[in-house]
Structure formats: C-alpha cells, structure tokens
N, C-alpha and C positions, 0 to 999 in steps of 0.2 A: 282141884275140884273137891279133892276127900280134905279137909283140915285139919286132920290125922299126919296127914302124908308131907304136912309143911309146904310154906310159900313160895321157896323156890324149886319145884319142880322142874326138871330141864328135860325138855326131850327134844333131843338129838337130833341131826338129818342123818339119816340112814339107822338109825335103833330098831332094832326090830320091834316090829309092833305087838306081839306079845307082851316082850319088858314095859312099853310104853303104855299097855293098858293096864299094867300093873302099877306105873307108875302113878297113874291117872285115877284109876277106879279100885274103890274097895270090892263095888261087885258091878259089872260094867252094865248088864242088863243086855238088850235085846239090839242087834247088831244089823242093821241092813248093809251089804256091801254088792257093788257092782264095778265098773268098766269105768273109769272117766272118758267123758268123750270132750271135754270142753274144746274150743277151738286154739289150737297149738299148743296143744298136750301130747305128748308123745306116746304111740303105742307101750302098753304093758304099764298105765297107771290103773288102780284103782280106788275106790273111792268107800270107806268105811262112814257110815252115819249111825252116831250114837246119841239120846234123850240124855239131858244133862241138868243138871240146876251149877250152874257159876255166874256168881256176879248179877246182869243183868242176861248172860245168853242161856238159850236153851234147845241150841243143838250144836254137836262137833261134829265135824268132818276131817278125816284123817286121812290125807293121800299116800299112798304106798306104792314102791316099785314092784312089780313081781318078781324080788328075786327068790332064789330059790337055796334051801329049804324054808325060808321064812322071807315074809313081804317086809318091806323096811320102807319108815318114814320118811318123805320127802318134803309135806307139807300140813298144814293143820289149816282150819277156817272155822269160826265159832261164829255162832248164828245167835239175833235177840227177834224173836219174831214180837211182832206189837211196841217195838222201841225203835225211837230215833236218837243216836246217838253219834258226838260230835270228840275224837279224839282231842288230850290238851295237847297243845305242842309238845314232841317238837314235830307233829305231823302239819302237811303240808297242803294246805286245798290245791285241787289239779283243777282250773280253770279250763273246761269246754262241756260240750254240750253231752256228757254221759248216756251210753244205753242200757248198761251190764250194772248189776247191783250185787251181782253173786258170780264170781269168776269161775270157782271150783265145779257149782251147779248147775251152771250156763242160765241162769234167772233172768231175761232184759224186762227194762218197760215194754209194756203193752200197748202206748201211746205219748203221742212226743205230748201231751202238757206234763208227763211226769218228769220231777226233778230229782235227780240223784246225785247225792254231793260225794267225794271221793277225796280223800286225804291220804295221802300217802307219808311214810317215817322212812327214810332212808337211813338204813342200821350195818348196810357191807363193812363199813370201814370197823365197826368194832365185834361185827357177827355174823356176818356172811348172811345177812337176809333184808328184806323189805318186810313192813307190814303197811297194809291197804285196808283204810277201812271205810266201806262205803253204805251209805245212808240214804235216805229221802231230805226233801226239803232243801232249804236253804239258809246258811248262816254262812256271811261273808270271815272271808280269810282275814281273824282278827287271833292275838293272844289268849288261849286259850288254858286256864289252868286246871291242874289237876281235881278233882275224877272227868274233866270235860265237861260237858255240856250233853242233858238228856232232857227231850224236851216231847211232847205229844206229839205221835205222827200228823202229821198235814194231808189235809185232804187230796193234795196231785204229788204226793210221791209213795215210795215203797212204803211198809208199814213193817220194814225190819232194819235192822242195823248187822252187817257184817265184818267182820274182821278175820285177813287173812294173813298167815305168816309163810312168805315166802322165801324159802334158800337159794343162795346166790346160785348152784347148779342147775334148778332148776329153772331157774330164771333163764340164765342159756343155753337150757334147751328148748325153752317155749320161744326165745327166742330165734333160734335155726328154727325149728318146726316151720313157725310163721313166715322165713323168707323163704323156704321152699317151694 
C-alpha cells in the first residue's frame, strides 16, 4: 500500500501485527478494532479496521489471534466499497445462490433479488491459503484476464467488491467450529 515499501510485501500468518502495520503503513492512521463474531470463527479473533487507498479498495480488515504479549495475523480482507469487481483466473465462480458478501464482517443481502457472485483461487498447494472474492452482480464463469473485470455496480447486488485471504489454519478451525 506505501510504494516506498515495495511490491512484494508479505505478511505472514501469525506476524505480529505491530511488524505487519509497519509493514503495510508509512503512518497507519486511525484504528477501529473489536471482537470477531462472524459465524465459525473461533473465540479470541479480533478484528482490526483500517481507511486505506490500494489499488481499487478502500478498507482492510486484519484478523488477529489474541495471543499474548502481541496479537498475531491470521487473516486480512480488503474492501472496494462502490466497485464491482471480477477476479482473472485462476479464480473460480462458486455456482449457488450466495447470502454473505463480507465473510470477516458478517455483511449478507438484505433481500433474495440480490446477486452475489463469489470466486474463489485455491492457493494450499503452493501457500497455505485460499483467497475469496466476492462481488455483486453477475458475470458467468468465463476466462478471465488480468487486472479482471471491473464493471459498474448493478442495481440488485452489493455495491462492493471484497477480497479475502484465507490461511489454511484458519480454515480448520472455522471449519471444526462450524461442526460443533
């Protein structure tokens, strides 16, 4: 996000989040954090929200464990509010009928004419994470090239585009959570 700080920035699952706002922000600005509650989220996540300018988003969301003396990263979710935006491959449309537009945030439609499209990159095999990026609207599961597809919200869907990066740990523990 600073272009100072270079393109490949890498933050970590488990970095403490201190390093990683250093990593990330020249001066990070103004911090809301609280509690994640999203559903099969595991007690002791919390939830950092920071005003950003990158690319097209303009908010991040930094989940952290509460460990102790410092919270450490488990997951990030970057926000473009007023953009709809269609990952290039190699992400993948997940065909059904979506409620959740914001996983980290617990965000759903407010009414079934709303369409949310949801593509997911499946990246375990070379990084231990997924990322999910889910939209308004609809653009069928075709070849999509890079920077994607960014197109005006539509009047029946979200009127943001999110993208979240998930780590494989985390992943199993939302998923125990959820069969409990």
């Amino acid at each position: 996000m600073e272009p100072a700080l270079g393109a490949n920035c890498l933050i970590t699952y488990l970095m403490p989040l201190s390093h990683a706002e250093k990593l990330l922000f020249k001066s990070r600005g103004i911090v809301t954090s609280g509690r994640a509650v999203a559903p099969g989220f595991p007690d002791g996540l919390f939830l950092h929200a920071y005003d950003i300018k990158f690319n097209i988003y303009n908010r991040l969301t930094i989940v952290t464990d509460s460990a102790k003396p410092e919270q450490q990263v488990v997951s990030m979710l970057f926000k473009a509010e007023g953009e709809n935006w269609y990952p290039p491959t190699p992400s993948r449309k997940s065909e059904r009928d979506w409620h959740t537009h914001d996983y980290v945030n617990t965000e759903n439609r407010g009414s079934g004419n709303i369409v949310i499209d949801t593509r997911v990159e499946d990246a375990r095999q070379r990084g231990r994470y997924i990322v999910v990026d889910t939209t308004g609207g609809f653009v069928p599961d075709i070849e999509l090239r890079p920077p994607g597809l960014l197109v005006k919200p539509a009047r029946s869907s979200p009127k943001e585009t999110t993208t979240w990066f998930v780590t494989e740990p985390l992943i199993n523990l939302i998923l125990y959570c959820v069969s409990k």
